[in-house]
Wavefront OBJ file of the C-alpha trace (Angstrom):
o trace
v -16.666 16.477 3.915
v -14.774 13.343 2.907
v -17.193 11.054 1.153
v -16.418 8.037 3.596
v -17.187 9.983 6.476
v -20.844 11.115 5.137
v -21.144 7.491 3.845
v -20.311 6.562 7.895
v -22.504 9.341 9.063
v -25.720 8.077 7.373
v -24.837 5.162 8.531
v -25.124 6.702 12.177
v -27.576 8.446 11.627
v -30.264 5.229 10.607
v -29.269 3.232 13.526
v -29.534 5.794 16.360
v -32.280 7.562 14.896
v -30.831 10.865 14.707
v -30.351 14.377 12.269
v -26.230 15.299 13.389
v -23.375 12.892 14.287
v -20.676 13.553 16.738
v -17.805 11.815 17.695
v -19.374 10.509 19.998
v -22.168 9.277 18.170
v -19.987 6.846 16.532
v -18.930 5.698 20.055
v -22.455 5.108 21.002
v -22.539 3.694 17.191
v -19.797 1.266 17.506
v -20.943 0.484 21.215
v -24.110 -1.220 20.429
v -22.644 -3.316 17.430
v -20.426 -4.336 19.668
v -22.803 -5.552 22.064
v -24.718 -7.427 19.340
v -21.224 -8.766 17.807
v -20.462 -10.447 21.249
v -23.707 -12.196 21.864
v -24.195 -13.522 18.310
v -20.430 -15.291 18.657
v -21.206 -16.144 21.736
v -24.192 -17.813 20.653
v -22.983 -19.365 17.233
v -19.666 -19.511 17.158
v -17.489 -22.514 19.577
v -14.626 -20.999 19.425
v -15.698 -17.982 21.047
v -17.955 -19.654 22.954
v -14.482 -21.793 24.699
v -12.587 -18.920 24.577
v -14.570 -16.204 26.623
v -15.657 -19.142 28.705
v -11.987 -20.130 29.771
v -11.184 -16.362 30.141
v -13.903 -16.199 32.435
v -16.255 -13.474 30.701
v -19.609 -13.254 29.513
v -21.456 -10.756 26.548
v -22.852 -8.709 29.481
v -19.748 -8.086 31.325
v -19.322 -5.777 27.998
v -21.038 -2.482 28.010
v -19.053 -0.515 25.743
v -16.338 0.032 23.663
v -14.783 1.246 26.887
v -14.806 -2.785 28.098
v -12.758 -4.276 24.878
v -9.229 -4.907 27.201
v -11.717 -6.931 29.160
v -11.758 -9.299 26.214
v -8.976 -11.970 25.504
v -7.466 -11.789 22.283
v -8.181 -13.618 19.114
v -4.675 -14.479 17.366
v -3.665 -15.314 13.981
v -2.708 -18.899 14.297
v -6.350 -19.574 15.607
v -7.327 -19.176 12.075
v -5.093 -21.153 10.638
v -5.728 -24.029 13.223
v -9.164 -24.712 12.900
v -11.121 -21.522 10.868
v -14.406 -23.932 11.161
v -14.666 -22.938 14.604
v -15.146 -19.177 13.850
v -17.941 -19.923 11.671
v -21.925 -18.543 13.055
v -23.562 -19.777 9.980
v -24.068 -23.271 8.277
v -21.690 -23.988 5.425
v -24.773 -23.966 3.066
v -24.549 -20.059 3.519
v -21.344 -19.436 2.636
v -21.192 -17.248 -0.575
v -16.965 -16.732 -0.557
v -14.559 -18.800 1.021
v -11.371 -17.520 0.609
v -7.950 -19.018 1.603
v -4.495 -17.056 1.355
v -1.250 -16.676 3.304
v -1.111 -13.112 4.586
v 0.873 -11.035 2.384
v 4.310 -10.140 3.277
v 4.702 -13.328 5.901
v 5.396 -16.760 5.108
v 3.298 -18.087 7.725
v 0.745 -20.820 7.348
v -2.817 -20.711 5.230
v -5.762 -19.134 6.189
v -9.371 -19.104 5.622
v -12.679 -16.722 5.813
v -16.169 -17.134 5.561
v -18.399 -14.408 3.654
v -21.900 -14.683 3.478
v -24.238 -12.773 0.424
v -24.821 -10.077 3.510
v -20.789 -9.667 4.085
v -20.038 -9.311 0.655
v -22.367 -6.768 -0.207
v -21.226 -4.914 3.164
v -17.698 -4.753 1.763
v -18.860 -3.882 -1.977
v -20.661 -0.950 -0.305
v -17.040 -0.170 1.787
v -15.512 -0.065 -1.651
v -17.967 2.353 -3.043
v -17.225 5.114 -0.722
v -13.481 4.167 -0.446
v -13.023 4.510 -3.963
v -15.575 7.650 -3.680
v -12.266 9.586 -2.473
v -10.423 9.988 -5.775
v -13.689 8.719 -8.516
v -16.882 10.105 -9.223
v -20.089 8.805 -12.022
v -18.152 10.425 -14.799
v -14.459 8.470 -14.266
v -13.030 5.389 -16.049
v -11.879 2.830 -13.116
v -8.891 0.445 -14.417
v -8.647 -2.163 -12.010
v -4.788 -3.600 -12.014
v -5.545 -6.564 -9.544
v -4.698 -10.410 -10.223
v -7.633 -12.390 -9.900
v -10.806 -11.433 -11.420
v -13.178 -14.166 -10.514
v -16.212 -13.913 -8.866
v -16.333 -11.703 -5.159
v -12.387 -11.980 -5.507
v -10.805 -8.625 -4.953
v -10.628 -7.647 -7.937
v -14.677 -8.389 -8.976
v -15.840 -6.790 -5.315
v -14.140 -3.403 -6.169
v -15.585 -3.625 -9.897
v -19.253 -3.866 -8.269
v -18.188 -1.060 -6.075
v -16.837 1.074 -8.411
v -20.429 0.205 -10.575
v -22.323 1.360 -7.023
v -20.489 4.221 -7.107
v -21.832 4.743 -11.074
v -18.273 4.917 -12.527
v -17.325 2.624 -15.206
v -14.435 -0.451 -14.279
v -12.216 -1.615 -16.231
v -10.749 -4.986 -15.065
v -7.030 -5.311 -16.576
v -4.804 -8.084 -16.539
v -1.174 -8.031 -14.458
v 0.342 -10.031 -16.959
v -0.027 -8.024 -20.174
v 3.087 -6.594 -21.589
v 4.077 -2.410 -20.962
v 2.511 -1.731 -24.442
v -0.402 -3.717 -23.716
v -1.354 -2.075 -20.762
v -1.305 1.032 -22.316
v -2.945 0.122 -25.079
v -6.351 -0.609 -22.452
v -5.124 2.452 -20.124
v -5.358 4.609 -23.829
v -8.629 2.781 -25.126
v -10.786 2.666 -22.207
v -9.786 6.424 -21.568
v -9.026 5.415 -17.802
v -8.638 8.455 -15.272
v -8.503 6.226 -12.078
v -5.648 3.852 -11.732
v -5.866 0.990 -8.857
v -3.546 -1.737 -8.232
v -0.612 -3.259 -6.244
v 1.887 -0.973 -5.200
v 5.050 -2.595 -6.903
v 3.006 -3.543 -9.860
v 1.787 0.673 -10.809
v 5.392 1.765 -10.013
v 7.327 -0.697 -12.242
v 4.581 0.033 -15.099
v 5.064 3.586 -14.508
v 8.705 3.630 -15.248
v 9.031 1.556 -17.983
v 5.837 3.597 -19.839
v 7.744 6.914 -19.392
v 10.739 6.060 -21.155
v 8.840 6.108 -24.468
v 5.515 7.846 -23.417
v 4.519 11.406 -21.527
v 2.163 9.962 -19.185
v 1.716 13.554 -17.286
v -0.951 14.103 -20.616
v -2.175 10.644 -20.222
v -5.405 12.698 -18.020
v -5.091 10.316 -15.243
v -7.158 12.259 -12.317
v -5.553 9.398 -9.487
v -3.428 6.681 -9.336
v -4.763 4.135 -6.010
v -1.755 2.375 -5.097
v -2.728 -0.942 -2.752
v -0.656 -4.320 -1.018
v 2.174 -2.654 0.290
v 4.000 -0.034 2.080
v 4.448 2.952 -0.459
v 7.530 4.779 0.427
v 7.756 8.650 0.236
v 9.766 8.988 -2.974
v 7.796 6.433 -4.755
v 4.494 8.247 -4.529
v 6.706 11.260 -5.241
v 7.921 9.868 -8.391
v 4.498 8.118 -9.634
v 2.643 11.799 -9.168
v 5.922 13.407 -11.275
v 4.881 10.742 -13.925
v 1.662 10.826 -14.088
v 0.685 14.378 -13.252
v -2.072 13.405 -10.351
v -2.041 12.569 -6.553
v -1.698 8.957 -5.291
v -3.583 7.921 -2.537
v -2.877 3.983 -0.713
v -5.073 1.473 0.857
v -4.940 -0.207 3.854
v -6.506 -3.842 3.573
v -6.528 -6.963 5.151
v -8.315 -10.174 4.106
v -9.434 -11.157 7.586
v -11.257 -8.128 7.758
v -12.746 -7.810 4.500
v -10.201 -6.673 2.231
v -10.910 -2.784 2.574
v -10.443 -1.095 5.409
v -8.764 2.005 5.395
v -7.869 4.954 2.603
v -6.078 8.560 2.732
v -8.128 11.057 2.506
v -7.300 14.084 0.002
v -4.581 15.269 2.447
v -2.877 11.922 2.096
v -1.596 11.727 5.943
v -2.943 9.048 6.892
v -5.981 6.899 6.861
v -9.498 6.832 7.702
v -10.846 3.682 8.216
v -13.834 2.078 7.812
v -15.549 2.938 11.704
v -19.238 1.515 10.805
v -17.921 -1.485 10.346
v -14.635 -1.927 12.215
v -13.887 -1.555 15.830
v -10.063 -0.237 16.610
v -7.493 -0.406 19.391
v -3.523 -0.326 19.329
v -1.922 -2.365 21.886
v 1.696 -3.173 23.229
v 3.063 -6.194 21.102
v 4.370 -8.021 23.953
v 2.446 -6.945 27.119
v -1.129 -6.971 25.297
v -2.440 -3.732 26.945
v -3.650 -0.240 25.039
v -1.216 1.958 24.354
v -1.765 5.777 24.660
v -3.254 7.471 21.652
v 0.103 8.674 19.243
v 2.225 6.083 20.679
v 2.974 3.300 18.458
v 1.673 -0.613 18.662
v -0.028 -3.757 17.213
v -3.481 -2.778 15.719
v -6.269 -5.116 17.014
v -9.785 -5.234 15.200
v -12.858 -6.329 16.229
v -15.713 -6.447 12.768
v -19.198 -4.882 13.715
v -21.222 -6.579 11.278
v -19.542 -9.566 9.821
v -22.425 -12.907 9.591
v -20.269 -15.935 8.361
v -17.100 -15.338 10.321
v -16.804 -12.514 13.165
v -13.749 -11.615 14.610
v -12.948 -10.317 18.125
v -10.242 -8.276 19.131
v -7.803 -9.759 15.786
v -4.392 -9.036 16.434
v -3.129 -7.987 12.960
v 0.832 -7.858 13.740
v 0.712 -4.640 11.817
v 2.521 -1.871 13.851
v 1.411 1.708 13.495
v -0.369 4.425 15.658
v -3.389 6.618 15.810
v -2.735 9.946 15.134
v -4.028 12.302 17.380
v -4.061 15.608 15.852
v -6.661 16.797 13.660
v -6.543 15.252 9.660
v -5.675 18.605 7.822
v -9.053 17.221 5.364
v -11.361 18.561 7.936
v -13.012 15.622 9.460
v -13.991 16.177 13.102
v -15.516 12.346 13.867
v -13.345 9.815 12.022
v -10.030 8.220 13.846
v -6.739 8.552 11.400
v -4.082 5.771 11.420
v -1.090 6.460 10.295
v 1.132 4.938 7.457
v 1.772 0.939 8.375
v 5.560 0.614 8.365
v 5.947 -2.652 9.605
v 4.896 -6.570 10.278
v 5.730 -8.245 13.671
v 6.813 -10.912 11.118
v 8.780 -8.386 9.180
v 11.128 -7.304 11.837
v 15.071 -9.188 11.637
v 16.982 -8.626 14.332
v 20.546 -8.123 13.534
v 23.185 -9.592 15.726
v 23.769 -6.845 18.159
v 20.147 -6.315 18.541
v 19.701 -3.722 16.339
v 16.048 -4.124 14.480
v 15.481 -3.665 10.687
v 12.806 -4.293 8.422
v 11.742 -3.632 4.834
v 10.581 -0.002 5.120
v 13.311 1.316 6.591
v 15.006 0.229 3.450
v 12.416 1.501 0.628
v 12.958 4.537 2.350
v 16.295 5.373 1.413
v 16.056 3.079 -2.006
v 13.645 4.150 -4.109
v 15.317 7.553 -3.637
v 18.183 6.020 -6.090
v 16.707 7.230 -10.161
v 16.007 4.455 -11.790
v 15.467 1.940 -9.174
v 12.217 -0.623 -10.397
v 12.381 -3.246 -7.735
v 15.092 -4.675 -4.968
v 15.519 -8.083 -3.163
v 17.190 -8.038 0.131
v 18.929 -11.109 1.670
v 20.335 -10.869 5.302
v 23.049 -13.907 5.023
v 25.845 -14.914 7.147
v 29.724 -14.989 5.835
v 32.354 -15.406 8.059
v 30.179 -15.576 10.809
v 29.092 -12.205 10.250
v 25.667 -11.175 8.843
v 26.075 -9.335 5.631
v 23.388 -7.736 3.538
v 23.058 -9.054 -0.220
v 20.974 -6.366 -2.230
v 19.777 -7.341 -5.621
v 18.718 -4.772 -7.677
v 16.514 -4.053 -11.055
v 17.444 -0.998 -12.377
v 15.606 0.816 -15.800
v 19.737 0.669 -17.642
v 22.493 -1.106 -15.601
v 24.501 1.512 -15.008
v 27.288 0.937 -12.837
v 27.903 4.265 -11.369
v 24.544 3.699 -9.303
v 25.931 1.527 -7.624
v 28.452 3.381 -5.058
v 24.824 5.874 -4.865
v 22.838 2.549 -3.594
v 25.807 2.005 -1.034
v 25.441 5.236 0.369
v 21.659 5.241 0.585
v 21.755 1.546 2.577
v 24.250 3.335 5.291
v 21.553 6.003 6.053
v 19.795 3.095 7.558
v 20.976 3.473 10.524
v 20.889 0.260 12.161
v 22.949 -1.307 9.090
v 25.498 1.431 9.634
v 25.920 1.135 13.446
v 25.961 -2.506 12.931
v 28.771 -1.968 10.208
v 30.692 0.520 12.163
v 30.377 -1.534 15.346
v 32.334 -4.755 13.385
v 29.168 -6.908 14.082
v 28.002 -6.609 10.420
v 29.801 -7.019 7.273
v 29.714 -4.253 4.109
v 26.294 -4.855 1.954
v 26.928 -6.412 -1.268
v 25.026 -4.572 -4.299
v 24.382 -6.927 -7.658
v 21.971 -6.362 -10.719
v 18.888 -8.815 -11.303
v 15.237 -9.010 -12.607
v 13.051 -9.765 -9.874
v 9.258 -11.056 -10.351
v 6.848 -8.012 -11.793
v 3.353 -9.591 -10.165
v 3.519 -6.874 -6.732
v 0.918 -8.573 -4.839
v 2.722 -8.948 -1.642
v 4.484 -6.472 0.580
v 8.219 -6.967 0.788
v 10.033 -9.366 2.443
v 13.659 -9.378 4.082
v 14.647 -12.808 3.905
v 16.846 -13.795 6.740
v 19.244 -16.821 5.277
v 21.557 -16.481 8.629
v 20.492 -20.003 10.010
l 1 2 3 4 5 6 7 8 9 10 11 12 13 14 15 16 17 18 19 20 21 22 23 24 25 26 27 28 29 30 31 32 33 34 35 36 37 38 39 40 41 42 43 44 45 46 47 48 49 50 51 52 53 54 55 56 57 58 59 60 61 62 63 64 65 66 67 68 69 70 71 72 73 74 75 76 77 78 79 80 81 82 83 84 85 86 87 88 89 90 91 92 93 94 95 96 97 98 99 100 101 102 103 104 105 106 107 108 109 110 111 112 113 114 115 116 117 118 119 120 121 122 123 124 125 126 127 128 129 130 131 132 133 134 135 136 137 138 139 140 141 142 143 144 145 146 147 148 149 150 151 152 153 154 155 156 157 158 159 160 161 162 163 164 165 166 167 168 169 170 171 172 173 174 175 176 177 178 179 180 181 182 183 184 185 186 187 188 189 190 191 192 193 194 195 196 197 198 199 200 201 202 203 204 205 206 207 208 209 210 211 212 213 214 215 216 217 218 219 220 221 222 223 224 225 226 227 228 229 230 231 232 233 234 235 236 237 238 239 240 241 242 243 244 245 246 247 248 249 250 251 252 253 254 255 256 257 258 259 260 261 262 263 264 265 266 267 268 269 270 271 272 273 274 275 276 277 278 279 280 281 282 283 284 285 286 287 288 289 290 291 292 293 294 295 296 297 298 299 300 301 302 303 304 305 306 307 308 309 310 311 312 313 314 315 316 317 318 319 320 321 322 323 324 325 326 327 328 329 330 331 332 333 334 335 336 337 338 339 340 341 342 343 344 345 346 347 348 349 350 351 352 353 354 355 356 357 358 359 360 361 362 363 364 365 366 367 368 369 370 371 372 373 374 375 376 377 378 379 380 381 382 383 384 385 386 387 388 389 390 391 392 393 394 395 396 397 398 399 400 401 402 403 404 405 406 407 408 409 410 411 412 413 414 415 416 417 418 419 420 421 422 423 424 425 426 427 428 429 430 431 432 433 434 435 436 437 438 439 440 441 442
């Protein structure tokens, strides 16, 4: 059984008082949290309190999970506006605040509210997340950018120590050699770290070092879509499987990781609450169809949030994970942002996933920047691109690969889109955020 789904199960299992959990066990589970969730905002928090009032609802009109469409929606600009409102506890108990800009958007700044009791709720999330590819014995090397206190980088360190393993927290701006220089010395068999960050690393050790003997058992790849050729490519390098996260800061940095089948993810159901809804129309979508996720936290103190839309689009999958698990949900891989989306000028819709696809096919390929600008008035597509050698036959390869898009091609073939131009360049090696299309048309 996976390890998060035991560590989910016991969780079960204390609250309802019983030996075997079911599916719908965690229904019952997730039913009553709910319950709780919606009379403590209710209670502590104004903004709630305004918003279920002008909605018309009250706590009780909420029996079970069942009820959630009942409930209006909490969206992201509410946090930005005024995130003082969310808040159920004094300031005086507020451990973490943490301000960002959600990555992969250039919207406005954020903030959440942790208490001691949240934090230590997502330390134990990261135990048993990072329980699917580490165990006591392995050598965690932590590839994330800040390291100070309950950032993310110090929460997964004291999970990885609840787990019993042994972090390592490494630096994102150390030199190729220097990272594996600590990678060598610490003897690290678990890589984690941002998505763009372990794949440029990756190719620039292997052109002087084997890392297939390097003993790595995983590589954890996190912040960003990873495409099916890179994960292809960073588990021909390195010899081992590579699993992705699923995380978002308003809901307490982890929440979902791919089991050993790696279809998927299971997400963190003792603690989050999940629906997929229509973008535009606001009501649940069938299970396997695609929509926005929503989630509503189960046990959050400082800062609760109901029914957050996330603008992420995916789907639940409904057939059963090939891993065995017969009570967790799976979503599947997060393609794309509502904020992500360009819309070309004869409506056809692209986004930055649809390119990695097709890009990080191309050998060679680190890193690309993509620019949708507007000559002639005609959009065209200006690809920069960071290549291990500048080699210029790669180029007319890279052309072909951005025509199997096919909304660039029938937009091309249609007249209402110029060629794509293709140039070299060194883009920025941090990979925190997920990629962006910029859209210079206006």
């Amino acid at each position: 059984m996976l390890y998060l789904e035991r560590w989910i199960h016991q969780i079960v299992k204390d609250a309802l008082e019983i030996d075997r959990v079911r599916r719908a066990d965690v229904e019952d589970y997730q039913s009553q949290c709910l319950r709780r969730t919606l009379e403590y905002v209710y209670g502590k928090s104004s903004f709630y309190r305004r918003l279920f009032d002008d909605a018309g609802i009250l706590p009780d009109d909420v029996h079970s999970i069942n009820d959630l469409p009942k409930l209006p929606l909490t969206e992201p600009h509410h946090l930005s506006e005024n995130p003082y409102r969310f808040l159920c506890i004094s300031q005086a108990h507020v451990v973490r605040p943490y301000s960002f800009v959600t990555s992969g958007t250039t919207g406005p700044q954020k903030k959440i509210f942790w208490s001691r009791g949240d934090l230590d709720r997502i330390i134990e999330f990261m135990a048993a997340g990072i329980a699917t590819v580490a165990s006591p014995v392995d050598v965690v090397q932590i590839m994330l950018a800040d390291g100070r206190p309950y950032s993310q980088a110090d929460l997964l360190r004291k999970g990885v120590e609840k787990l019993g393993a042994t972090p390592i927290l490494g630096r994102v701006d150390l030199g190729v050699d220097e990272q594996l220089s600590v990678i060598e010395s610490a003897h690290s068999t678990v890589l984690f770290g941002y998505t763009g960050q372990i794949f440029r690393l990756s190719k620039e050790l292997q052109r002087s070092k084997n890392l297939s003997a390097a003993g790595m058992k995983a590589v954890f790849t996190a912040g960003g879509y990873l495409p099916y050729a890179m994960r292809q490519e960073l588990q021909r390098i390195w010899l081992c499987p590579v699993h992705n996260h699923y995380g978002l800061t308003e809901m307490g940095l982890g929440v979902a990781i791919e089991c050993e089948a790696r279809n998927g993810y299971h997400f963190n159901e003792a603690g989050l609450l999940l629906e997929v809804i229509n973008p535009v129309t606001g009501e649940p979508v069938p299970v396997g169809q695609e929509g926005e996720l929503v989630f509503t936290t189960l046990a959050r103190e400082a800062m609760p949030l109901v029914r957050y839309r996330t603008h992420d689009i995916s789907r639940l999958i409904p057939e059963p994970c090939p891993c065995g698990s017969a009570t967790l949900l799976r979503i599947d891989s997060v393609r794309k942002r509502l904020e992500s989306i360009v819309t070309l000028d004869d409506g056809e819709e692209i986004y930055p996933s649809l390119l990695d696809d097709v890009l990080f096919e191309v050998p060679g390929l680190i890193d690309y920047q993509a620019v949708l600008a507007r000559h002639e008035d005609k959009a065209r597509l200006e690809l920069t691109v960071e290549m291990l050698a500048q080699d210029e036959d790669c180029i007319p390869d890279i052309y072909r690969k951005l025509l199997l898009v096919k909304p660039i091609a029938r937009s091309v073939a249609r007249g209402r889109m110029l060629e794509p131009t293709i140039r070299y360049g060194a883009m920025q090696s941090t990979g925190q955020t997920k990629k962006l299309l910029v859209d210079s048309r206006q």
